[in-house]
Each structure stands twice: as structure tokens, then as C-alpha cells.
Steps between C-alpha positions, in 0.01 A plus 500: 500500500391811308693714729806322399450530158379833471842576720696312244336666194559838689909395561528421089301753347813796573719201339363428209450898474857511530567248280274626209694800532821390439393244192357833393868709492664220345231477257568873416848478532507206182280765339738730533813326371280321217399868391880607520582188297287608248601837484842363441448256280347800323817680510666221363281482161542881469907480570474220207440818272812742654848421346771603714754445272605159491377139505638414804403840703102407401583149646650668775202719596277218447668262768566802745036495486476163420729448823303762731200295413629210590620587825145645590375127416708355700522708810107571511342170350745255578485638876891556454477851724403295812721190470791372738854574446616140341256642190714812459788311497363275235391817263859647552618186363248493225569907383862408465396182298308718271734790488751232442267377184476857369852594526563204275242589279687858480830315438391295234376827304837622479700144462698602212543120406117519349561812343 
């Protein structure tokens, strides 16, 4: 009965090795993207200070990092970079819903009915 076990304990140990490993490079690889969300959100406080001319080009500049972050979020903590296709079909519906959404928001800035 020993020999058995001893086998057995033999068979997992490379697993678990294995497995430690990877929890390991995802571990870093959360690290990673945390630290690059903080260096952007970084940027973001110190492009708060820079005017590039207008109102709406700050805003502008704010969603295009805003946006970047966002899409880091989604692909590396929501597990969006490994998914299926019928997700990705989903998203492409949900970018033109929001794009939709801001293109209104960009309409009603110039409605000359409010003006």
C-alpha cells in the first residue's frame, strides 16, 4: 500500500509543480496590468492639468485613456481575451451601443434648438 501511494505522490508532485507555476504567471500578469492601470490612472490626474484648447478636446483625451483602461479591464480581468466567439459578437453589439450613446451626446452639444 505504500508503494502505491508513494507512486501516486510521485505522479502529482510534477502537477501541482506545474500548476503552481502557472497560478504564479497569472498572478504576475494581474500585477502587471494593475501596475499599468495605475500608471494610467496617473496620467489621467496629470492630463487633468494640460488644456488643449477646448472643453470638449480635454473630454476627448480623457475618454480616449479612460477607454484604453477600460478595455484592459475587460479583456485581462474579465477573461474577455480567451472567450468564445458568441462574446465578441455581443461586445460588437455593445461598442456600437455606446458609440451610439456618445454620438448623441455629441449631437446634443451642437442642437441649435438649446442654444
Amino acid at each position: 500500500m505504500n508503494e502505491t501511494h508513494d507512486s501516486l505522490a510521485a505522479e502529482t508532485a510534477p502537477a501541482d509543480e506545474h500548476a503552481a507555476h502557472d497560478v504564479a504567471k497569472h498572478i504576475r500578469g494581474y500585477l502587471m496590468v494593475g501596475a499599468t492601470l495605475l500608471t494610467f490612472t496617473a496620467i489621467t490626474v496629470f492630463l487633468s492639468y494640460v488644456n488643449f484648447g477646448t472643453q470638449k478636446a480635454n473630454i476627448a483625451v480623457a475618454m480616449l485613456v479612460a477607454t484604453f483602461k477600460a478595455c484592459l479591464v475587460a479583456a485581462i480581468f474579465m477573461h474577455l481575451s480567451s472567450e468564445k466567439r458568441m462574446i465578441y459578437r455581443i461586445l460588437i453589439f455593445t461598442f456600437f451601443f455606446v458609440f451610439g450613446l456618445f454620438w448623441l451626446t455629441y449631437l446634443a452639444w451642437y442642437d441649435p434648438i438649446t442654444r
